[in-house]
MARLODO-923493 format. One record per residue: x, y, z of N, C-alpha, C in turn. Coordinates in pm, whole numbers, plus 50000, padded with zeros to 5 digits. Atoms other than C-alpha are relative to their C-alpha. Layout:
N
X	Y	Z	X	Y	Z	X	Y	Z;
...
//
This chain:
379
50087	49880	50000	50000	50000	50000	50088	50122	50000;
49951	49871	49983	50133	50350	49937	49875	50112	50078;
50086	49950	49918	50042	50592	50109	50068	50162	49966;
49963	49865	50047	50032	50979	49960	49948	50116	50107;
50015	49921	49941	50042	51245	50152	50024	50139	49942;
49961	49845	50073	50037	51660	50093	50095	50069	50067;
49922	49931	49938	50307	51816	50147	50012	50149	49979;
50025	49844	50023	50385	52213	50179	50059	50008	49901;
49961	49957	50116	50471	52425	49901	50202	49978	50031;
49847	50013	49972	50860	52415	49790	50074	49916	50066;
49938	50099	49912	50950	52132	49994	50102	49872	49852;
49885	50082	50084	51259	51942	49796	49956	49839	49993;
49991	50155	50038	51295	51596	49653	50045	49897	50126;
49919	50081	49893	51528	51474	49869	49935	50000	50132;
50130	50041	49874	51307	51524	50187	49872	49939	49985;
50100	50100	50032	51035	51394	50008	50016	49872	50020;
49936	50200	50010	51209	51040	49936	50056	49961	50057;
50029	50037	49887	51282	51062	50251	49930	49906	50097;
50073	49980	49935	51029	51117	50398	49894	49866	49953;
50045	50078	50044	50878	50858	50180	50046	49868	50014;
49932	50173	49967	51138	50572	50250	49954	50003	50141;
50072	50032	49872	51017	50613	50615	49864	49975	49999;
50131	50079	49958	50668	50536	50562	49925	49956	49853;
50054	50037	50129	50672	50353	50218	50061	49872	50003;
49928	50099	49977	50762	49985	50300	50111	49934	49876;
49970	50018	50135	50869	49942	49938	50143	50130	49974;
49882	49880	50025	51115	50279	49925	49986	50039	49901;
49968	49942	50146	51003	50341	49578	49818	50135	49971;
50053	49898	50066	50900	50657	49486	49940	50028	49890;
50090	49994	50075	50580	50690	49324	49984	50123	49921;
49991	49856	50062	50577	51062	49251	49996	50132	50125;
50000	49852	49880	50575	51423	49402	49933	50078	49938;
50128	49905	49997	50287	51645	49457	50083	50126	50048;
49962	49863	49888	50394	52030	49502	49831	50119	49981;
50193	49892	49934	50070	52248	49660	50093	50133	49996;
49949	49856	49949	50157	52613	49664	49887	50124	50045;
50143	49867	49960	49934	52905	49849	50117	50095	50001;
49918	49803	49965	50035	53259	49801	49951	50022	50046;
49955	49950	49864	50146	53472	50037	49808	50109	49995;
50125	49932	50020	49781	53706	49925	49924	49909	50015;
50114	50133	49933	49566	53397	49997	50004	50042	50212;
49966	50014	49884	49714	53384	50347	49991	50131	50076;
50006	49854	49878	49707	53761	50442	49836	50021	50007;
50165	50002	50012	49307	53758	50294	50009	49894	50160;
50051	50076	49887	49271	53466	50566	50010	50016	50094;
50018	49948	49851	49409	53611	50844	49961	50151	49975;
50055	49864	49964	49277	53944	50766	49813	49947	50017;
50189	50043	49960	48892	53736	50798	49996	49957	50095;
49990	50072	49912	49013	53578	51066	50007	50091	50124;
50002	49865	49869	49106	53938	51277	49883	50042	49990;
50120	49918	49992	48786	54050	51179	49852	49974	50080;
50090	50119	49892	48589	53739	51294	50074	50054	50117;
49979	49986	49831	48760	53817	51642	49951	50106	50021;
50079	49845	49954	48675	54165	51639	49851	50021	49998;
50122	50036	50017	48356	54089	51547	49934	49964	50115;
50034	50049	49892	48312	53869	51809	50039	50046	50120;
49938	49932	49891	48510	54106	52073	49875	50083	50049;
50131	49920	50014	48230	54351	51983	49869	49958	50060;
50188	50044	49981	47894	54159	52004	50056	49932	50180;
49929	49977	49866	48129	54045	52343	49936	50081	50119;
50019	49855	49888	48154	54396	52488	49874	50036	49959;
50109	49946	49975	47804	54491	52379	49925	49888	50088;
50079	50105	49896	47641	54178	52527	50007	49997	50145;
49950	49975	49893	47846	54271	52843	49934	50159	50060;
50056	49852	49945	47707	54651	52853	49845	49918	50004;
50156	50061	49991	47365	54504	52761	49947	49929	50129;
50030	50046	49852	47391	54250	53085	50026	50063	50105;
50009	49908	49892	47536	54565	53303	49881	50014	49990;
50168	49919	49975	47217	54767	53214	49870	49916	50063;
50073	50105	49981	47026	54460	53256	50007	49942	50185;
49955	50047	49872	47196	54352	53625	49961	50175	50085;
50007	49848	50009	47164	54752	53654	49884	50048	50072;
50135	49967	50016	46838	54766	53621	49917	49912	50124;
50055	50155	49932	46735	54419	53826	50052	50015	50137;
49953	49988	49908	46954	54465	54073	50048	50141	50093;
49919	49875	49939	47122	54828	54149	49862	50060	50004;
50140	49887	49938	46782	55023	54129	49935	49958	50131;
50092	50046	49821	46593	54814	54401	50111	50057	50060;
49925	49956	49872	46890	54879	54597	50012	50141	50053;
49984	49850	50027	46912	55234	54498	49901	50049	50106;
50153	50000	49870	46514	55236	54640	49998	50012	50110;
50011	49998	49849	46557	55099	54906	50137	50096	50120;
49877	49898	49926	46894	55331	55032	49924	50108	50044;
50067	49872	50020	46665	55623	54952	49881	50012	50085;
50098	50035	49911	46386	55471	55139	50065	50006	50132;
49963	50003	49888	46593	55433	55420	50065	50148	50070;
49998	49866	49998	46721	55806	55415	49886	50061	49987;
50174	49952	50002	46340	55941	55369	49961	49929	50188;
50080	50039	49905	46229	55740	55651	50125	50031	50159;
49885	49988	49898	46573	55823	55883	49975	50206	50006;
50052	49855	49977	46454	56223	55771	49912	50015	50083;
50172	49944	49941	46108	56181	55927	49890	49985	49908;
50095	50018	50104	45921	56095	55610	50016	49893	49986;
50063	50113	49976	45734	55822	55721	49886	49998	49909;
50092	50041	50159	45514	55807	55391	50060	49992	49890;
49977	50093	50134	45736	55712	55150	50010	49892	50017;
49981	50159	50070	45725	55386	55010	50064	49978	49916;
49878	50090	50119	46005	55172	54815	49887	49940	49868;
50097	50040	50119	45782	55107	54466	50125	49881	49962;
49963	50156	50065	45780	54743	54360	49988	49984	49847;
49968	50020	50156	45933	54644	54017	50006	49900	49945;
49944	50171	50027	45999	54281	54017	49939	49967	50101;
50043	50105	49877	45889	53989	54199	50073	49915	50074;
49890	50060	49910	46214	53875	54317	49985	50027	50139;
49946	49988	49859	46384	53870	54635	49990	50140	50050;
49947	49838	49943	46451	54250	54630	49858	50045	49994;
50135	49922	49922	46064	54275	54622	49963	49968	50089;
50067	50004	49899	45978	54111	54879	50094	50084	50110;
49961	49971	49871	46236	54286	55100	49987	50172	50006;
50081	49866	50012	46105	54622	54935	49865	49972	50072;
50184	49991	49947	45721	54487	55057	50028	49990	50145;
49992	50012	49844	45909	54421	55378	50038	50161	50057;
49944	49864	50042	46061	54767	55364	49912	50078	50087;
50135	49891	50001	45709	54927	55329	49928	49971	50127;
50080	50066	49865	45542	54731	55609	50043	50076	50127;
49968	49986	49872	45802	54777	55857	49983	50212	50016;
50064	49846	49997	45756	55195	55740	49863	50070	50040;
50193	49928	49961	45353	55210	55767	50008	49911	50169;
49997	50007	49862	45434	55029	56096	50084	50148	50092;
49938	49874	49938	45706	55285	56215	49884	50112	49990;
50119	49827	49966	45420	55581	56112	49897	49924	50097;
50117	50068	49874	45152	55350	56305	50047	50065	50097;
49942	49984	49870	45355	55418	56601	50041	50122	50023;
49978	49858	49969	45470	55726	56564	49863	50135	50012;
50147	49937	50008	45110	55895	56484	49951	49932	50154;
50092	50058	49908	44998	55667	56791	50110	50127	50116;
49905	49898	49923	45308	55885	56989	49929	50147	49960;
50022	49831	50020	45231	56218	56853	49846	50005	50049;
50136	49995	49929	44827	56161	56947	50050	50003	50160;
49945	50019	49820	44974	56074	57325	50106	50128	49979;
49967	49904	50000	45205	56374	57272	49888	50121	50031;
50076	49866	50000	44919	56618	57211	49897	49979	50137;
50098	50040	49917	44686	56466	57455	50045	50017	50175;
49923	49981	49868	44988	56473	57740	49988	50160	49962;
49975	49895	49975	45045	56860	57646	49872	50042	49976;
50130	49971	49957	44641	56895	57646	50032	50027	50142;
50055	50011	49892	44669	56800	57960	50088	50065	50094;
49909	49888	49923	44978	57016	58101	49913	50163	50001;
50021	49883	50016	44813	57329	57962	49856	50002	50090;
50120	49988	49895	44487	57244	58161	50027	49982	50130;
49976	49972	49849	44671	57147	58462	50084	50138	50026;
49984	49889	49994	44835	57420	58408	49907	50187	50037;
50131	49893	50065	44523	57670	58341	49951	49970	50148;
50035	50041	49842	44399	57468	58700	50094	50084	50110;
49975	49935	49945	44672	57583	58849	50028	50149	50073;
50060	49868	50011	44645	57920	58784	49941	50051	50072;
50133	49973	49924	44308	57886	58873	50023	50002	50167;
49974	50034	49852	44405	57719	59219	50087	50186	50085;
49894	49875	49956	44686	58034	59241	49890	50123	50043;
50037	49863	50039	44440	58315	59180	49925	49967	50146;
50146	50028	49819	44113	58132	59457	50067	50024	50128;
49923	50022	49861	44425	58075	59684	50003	50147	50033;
49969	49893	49956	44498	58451	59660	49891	50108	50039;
50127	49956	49907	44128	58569	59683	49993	49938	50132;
50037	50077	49843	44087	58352	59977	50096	50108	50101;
49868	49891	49890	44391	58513	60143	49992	50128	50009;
50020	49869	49974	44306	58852	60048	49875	50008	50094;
50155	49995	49957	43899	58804	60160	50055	49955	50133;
49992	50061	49859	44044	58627	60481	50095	50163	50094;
49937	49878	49944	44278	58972	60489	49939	50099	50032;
50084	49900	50037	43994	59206	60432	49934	49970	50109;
50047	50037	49850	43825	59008	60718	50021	50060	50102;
49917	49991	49913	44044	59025	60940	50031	50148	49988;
49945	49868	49999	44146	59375	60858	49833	50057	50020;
50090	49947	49984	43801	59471	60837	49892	49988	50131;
50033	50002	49843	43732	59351	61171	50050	50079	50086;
49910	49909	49938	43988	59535	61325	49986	50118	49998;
50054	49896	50021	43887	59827	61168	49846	50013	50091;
50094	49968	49928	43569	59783	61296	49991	49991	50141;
49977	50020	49844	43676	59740	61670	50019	50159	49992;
49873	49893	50053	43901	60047	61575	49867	50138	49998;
50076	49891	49996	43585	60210	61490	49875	50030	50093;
50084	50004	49902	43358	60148	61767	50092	50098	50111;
49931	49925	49892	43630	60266	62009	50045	50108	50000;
49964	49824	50023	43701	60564	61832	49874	50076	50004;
50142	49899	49946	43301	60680	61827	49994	49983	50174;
50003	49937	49863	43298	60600	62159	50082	50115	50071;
49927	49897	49902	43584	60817	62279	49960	50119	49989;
50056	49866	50079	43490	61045	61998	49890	50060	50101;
50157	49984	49889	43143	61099	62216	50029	50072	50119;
49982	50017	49828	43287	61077	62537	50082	50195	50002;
49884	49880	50001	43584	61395	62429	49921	50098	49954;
50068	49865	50069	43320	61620	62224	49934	50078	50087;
50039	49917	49882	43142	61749	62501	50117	50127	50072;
49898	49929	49898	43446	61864	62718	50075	50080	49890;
49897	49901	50108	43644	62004	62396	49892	50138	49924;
50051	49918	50066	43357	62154	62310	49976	50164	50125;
50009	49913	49840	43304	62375	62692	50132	50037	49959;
49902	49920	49970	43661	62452	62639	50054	50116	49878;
50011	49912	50116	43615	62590	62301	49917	50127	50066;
50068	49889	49990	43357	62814	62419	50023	50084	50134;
49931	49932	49867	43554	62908	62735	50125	50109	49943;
49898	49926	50077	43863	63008	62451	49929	50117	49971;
50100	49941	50023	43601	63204	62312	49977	50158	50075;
50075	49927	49908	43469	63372	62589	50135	50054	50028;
49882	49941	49942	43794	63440	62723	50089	50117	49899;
50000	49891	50084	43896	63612	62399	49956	50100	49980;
50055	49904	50003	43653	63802	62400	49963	50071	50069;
50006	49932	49874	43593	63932	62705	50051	50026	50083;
49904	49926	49894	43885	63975	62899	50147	50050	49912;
49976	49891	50046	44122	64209	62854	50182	49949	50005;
49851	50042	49988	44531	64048	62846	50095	50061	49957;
49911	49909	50007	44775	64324	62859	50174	49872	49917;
49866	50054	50029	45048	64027	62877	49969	49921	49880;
49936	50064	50118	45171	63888	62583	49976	49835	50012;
50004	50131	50012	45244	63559	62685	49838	49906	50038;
50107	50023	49998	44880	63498	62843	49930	50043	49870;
50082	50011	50135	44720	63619	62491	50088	49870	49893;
49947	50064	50022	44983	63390	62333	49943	49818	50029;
49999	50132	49974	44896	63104	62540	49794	49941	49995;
50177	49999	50076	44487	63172	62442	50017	49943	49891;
50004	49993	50126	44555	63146	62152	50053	49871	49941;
49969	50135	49995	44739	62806	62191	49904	49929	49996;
50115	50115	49953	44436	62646	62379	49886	50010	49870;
50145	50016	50090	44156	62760	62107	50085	49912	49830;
49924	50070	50135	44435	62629	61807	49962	49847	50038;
50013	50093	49911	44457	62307	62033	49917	49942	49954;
50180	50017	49902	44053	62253	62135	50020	49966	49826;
50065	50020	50102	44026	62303	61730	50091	49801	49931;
49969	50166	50055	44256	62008	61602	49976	49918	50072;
50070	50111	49922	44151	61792	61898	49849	49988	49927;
50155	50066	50074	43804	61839	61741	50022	49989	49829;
50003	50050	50164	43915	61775	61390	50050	49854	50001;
49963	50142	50029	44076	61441	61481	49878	49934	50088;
50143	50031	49998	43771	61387	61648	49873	49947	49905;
50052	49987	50124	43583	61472	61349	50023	49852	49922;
49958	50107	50088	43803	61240	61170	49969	49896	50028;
50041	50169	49930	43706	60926	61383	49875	49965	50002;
50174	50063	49989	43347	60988	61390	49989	49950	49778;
49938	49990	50137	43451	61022	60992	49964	49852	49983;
49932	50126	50030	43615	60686	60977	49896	49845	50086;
50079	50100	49949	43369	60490	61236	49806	50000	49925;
50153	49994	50030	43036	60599	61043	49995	49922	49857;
50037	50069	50179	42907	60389	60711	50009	50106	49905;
49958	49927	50115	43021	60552	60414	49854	49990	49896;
50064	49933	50080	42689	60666	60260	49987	50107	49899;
49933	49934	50150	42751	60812	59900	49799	50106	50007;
50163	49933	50145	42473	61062	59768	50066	50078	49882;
49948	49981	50142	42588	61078	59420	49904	50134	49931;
50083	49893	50085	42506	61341	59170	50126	50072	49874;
49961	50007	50140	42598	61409	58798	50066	50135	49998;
49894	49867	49971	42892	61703	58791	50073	50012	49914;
49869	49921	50078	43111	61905	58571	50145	49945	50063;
49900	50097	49903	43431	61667	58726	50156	50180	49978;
49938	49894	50010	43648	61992	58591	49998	50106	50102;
50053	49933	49952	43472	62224	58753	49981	49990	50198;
50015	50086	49839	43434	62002	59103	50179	50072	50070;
49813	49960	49924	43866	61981	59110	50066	50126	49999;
49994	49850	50003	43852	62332	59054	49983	50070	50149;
50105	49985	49895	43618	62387	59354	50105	49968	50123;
49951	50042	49894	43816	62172	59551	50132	50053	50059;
49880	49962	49936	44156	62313	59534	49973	50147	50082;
50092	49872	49905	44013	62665	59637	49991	49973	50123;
50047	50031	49850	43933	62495	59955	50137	49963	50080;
49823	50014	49920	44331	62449	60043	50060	50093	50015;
49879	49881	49983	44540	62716	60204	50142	49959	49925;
49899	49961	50021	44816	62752	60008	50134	50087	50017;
49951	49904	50006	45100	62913	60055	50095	50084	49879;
49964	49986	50062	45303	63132	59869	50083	49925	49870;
49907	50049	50073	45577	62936	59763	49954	49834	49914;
50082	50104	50065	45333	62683	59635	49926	50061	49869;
50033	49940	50152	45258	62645	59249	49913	49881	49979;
50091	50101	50045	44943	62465	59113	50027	50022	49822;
49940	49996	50122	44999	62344	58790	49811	49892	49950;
50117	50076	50072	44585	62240	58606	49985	49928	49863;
50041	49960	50135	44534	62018	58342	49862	49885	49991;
50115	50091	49925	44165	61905	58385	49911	50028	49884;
50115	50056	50083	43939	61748	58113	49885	50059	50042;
50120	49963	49922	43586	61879	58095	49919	49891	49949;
50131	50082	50026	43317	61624	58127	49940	49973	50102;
50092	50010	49887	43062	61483	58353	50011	49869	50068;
49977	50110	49915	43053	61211	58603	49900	49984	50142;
50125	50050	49804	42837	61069	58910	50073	49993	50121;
49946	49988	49882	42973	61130	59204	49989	50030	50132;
50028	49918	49904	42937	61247	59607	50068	50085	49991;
49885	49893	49993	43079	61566	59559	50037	50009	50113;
49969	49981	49893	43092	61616	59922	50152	49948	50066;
49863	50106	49973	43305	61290	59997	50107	50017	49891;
49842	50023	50073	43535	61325	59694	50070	50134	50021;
49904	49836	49915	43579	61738	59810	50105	49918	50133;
49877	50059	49880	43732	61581	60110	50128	49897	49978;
49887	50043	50030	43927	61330	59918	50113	50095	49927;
49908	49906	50071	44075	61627	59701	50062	50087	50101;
49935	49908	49893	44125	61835	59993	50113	49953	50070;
49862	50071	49935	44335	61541	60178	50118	49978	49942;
49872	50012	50076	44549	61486	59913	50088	50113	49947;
49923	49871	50050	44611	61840	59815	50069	50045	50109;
49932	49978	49848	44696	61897	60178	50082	49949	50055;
49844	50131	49949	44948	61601	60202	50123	50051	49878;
49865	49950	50092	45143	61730	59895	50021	50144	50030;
49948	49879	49897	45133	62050	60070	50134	49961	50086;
49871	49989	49854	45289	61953	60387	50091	49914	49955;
49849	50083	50049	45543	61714	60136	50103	50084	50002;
49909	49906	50046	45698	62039	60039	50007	50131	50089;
49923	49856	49879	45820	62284	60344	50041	50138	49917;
49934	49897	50018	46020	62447	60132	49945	50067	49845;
50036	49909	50153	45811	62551	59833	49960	49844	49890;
49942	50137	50110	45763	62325	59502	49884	50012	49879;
50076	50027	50109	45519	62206	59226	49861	49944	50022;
50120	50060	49996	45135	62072	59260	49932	49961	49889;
50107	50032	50125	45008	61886	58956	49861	49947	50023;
50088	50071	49948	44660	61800	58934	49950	49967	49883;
50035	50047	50115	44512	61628	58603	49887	49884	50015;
50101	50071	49973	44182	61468	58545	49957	49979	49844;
50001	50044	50121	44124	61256	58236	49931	49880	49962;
50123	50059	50066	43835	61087	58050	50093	49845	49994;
49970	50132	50057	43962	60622	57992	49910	49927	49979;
50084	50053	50013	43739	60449	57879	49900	49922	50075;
50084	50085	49917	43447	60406	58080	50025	50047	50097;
49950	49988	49876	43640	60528	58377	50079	50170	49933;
49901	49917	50033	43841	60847	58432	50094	50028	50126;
49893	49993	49940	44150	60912	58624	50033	50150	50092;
49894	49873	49897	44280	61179	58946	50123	49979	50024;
49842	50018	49983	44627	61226	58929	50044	50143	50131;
49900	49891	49930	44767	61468	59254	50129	49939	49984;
49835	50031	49978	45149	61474	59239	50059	50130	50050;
49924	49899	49939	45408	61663	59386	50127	49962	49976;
49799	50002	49998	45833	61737	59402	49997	50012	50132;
49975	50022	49860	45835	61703	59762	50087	49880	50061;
49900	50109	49942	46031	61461	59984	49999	49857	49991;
50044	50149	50059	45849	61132	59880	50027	49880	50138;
49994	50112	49875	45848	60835	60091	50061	49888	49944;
49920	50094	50016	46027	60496	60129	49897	49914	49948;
50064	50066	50018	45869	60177	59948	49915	49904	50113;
50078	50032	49864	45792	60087	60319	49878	50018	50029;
50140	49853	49950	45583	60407	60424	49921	49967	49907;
50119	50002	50040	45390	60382	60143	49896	49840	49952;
50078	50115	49929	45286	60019	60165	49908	50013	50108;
50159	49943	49904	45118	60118	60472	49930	50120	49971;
50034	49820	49985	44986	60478	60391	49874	49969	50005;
50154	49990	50044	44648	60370	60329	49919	49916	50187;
50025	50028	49857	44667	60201	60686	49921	50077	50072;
50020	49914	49913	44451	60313	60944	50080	50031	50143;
49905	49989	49871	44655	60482	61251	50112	49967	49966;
49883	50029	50100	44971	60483	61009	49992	50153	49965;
49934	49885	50088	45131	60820	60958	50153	49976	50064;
49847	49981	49951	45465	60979	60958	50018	50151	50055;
50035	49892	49947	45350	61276	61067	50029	50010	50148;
49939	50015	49832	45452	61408	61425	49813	50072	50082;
50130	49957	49931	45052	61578	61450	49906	49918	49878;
50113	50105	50141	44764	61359	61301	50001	49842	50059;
50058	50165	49955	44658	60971	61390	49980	49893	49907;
49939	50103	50106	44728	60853	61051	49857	49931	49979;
50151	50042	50052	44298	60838	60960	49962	50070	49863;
50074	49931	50148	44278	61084	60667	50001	49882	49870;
49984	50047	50130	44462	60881	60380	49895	49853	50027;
50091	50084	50021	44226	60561	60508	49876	50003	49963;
50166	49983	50028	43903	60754	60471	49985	50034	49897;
49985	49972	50185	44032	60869	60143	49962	49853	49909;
49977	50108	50074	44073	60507	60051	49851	49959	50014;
50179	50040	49950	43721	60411	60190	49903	50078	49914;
50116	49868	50091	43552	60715	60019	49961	49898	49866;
50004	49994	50160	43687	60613	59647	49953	49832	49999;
50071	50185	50041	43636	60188	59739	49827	50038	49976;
50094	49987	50013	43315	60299	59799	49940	50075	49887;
50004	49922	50136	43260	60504	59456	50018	49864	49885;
49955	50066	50104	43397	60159	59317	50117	50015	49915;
49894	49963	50117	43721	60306	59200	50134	49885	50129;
49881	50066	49913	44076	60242	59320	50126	50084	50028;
49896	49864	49985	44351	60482	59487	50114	49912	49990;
49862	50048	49996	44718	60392	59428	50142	50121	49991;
49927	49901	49965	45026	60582	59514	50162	49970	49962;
49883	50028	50013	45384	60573	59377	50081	50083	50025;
49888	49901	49921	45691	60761	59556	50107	49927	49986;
49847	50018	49947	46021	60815	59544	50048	50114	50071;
49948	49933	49877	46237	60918	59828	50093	50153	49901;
49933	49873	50077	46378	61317	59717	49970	50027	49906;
50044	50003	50080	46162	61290	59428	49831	50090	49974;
50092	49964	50020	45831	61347	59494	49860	49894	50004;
50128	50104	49996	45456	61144	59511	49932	50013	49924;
50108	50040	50074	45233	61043	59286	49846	49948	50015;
50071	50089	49941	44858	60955	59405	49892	50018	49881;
50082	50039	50134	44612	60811	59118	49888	49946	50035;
50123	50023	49936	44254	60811	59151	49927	49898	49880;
50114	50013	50117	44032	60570	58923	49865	49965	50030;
50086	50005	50000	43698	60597	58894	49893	49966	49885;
50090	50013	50096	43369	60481	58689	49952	50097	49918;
50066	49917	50097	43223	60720	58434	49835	50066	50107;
50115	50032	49929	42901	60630	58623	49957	49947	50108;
//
């Protein structure tokens, strides 16, 4: 059997018959085949052959972008979701929800996502209801307490007013009585001053001098007299409709002044209900206390002014003023600082205007001067 084989181009004789005595049991050389491919065959084949790879490099790398976008899409967005979900709901925005895209794994742990979110708002809405419902209930115990504060402090005042108004009324029994008991005898010695003035004849000096003591005397003993039957009798008002201008006009007139004293008016005209009687005496006391503030001379304002519904007495003065002490008590009865007086006027003042329904208040400073503020109803 021979046996032919192809050999490459250009390949010699002599390697042939070779190559042929090694696998030609016979050694005899039948013939020689020469094949030849040009070198342009061979560059065509591997130039189809780079192109096939590139080809296939290509549809490769796109098949590879195609399964990013694809893994992209399947996988990186849910995740994306749910990051975003978890930042939303770590803000305080407990109503977003992770939206389901797929039915994989990454949805159910998006549907788990959402659950465990409308649970977190469950709970938090169930908190913020118990939030509002606890600070309901501060602002009403609060509002209670208040309440409790204010009854506690009526109680304490009404138990003060009691009590003070008991006292007063001891205060004023024992002062009509004395009152009673002293008017008689002050009054015999008035009309003994009197008499004695007038009918005898006192060359000396110091005996007319010392007349003239006892009937000064006799008179302020019966004005603090006065004042007690004043202060122990019920404060019966008889009101009546007045020019209020015209009244504080009236009233200052009724104060000795002295020189070095300056009234300074600036008085609203309108009308008002009032006891003229009792509030003459309150204008008189107060014009008479910012008197004797100022020894040495000074200023007297007096201003009366329409507020709604109500209108306002302002006396003031530049006088010596008092300590935040003194005038805490001033309205006291049997409270002065006075070295003559029993410390009853400024209480019957205060009594007058409670009784009118208004309210007196007084602000001082020491080297400054006093302030005393009347308010009253319209009506």
């Amino acid at each position: 059997m021979v046996t032919y084989d192809i050999l490459r181009a250009n390949i010699g004789a002599s390697l042939a018959n070779d190559y042929m005595k090694e696998n030609d049991e016979s050694g005899e050389i039948v013939g020689i085949v020469r094949v030849g491919v040009s070198l342009e065959r061979a560059n065509k084949e591997v130039d189809k052959i780079s192109k096939s790879a590139i080809g296939l490099t290509v549809i490769v790398i796109v098949a590879s972008i195609l399964l990013s976008f694809f893994l992209i899409k399947v996988l990186l967005n849910p995740i994306k979701e749910l990051a975003l979900g978890t930042k939303k709901i770590a803000s305080g925005d407990l109503s977003y929800r992770v939206p389901l895209t797929s039915s994989d794994e990454l949805s159910d742990l998006a549907e788990s996502f959402n659950s465990m979110a409308q649970d977190l708002k469950s709970y938090v809405d169930e908190l913020n209801n118990e939030k509002e419902d606890l600070l309901e209930l501060k602002i009403m115990l609060e509002q209670r307490g208040k309440e409790l504060e204010e009854t506690l402090d009526k109680v304490q005042n009404i138990q003060q007013e009691l009590l003070r108004s008991e006292k007063f009324a001891t205060i004023g029994r024992l002062a009509a009585s004395v009152a009673h008991e002293l008017r008689n005898p002050l009054a015999s010695l008035k009309n003994i001053s009197y008499y004695l003035s007038k009918m005898g004849n006192f060359e000396d000096v110091k005996s007319k001098k010392m007349l003239d003591m006892l009937s000064s005397d006799v008179s302020r003993a019966n004005k603090i007299i006065t004042d007690l039957l004043d202060y122990s009798r019920a404060k019966k008002l008889n009101k009546l409709e007045i020019w209020i201008d015209e009244f504080v006009d009236k009233a200052i007139s009724n104060v000795v002044l002295g020189d070095n004293i300056e009234v300074a008016r600036e008085l609203e005209r309108f009308k008002a209900v009032v006891d003229p009687d009792k509030m003459t005496q309150v204008l008189i006391n107060l014009i008479s206390n910012a008197r004797d503030a100022m020894p040495d001379g000074g200023l007297i304002k007096i201003s009366c002014a329409r507020k709604e519904g109500t209108y306002e007495i302002k006396v003031s003065d530049n006088g010596i003023g008092m300590s935040q002490e003194t005038a805490s008590h001033i309205f006291d009865p049997l409270y002065t600082t006075k070295l003559k007086g029993i410390g009853l006027g400024l209480s019957i003042v205060k009594e007058i205007v409670d009784a009118h329904f208004g309210a007196i208040t007084v602000d001082s400073t020491e080297s400054k001067g006093t302030v005393f503020t009347i308010m009253l109803p319209l009506e």
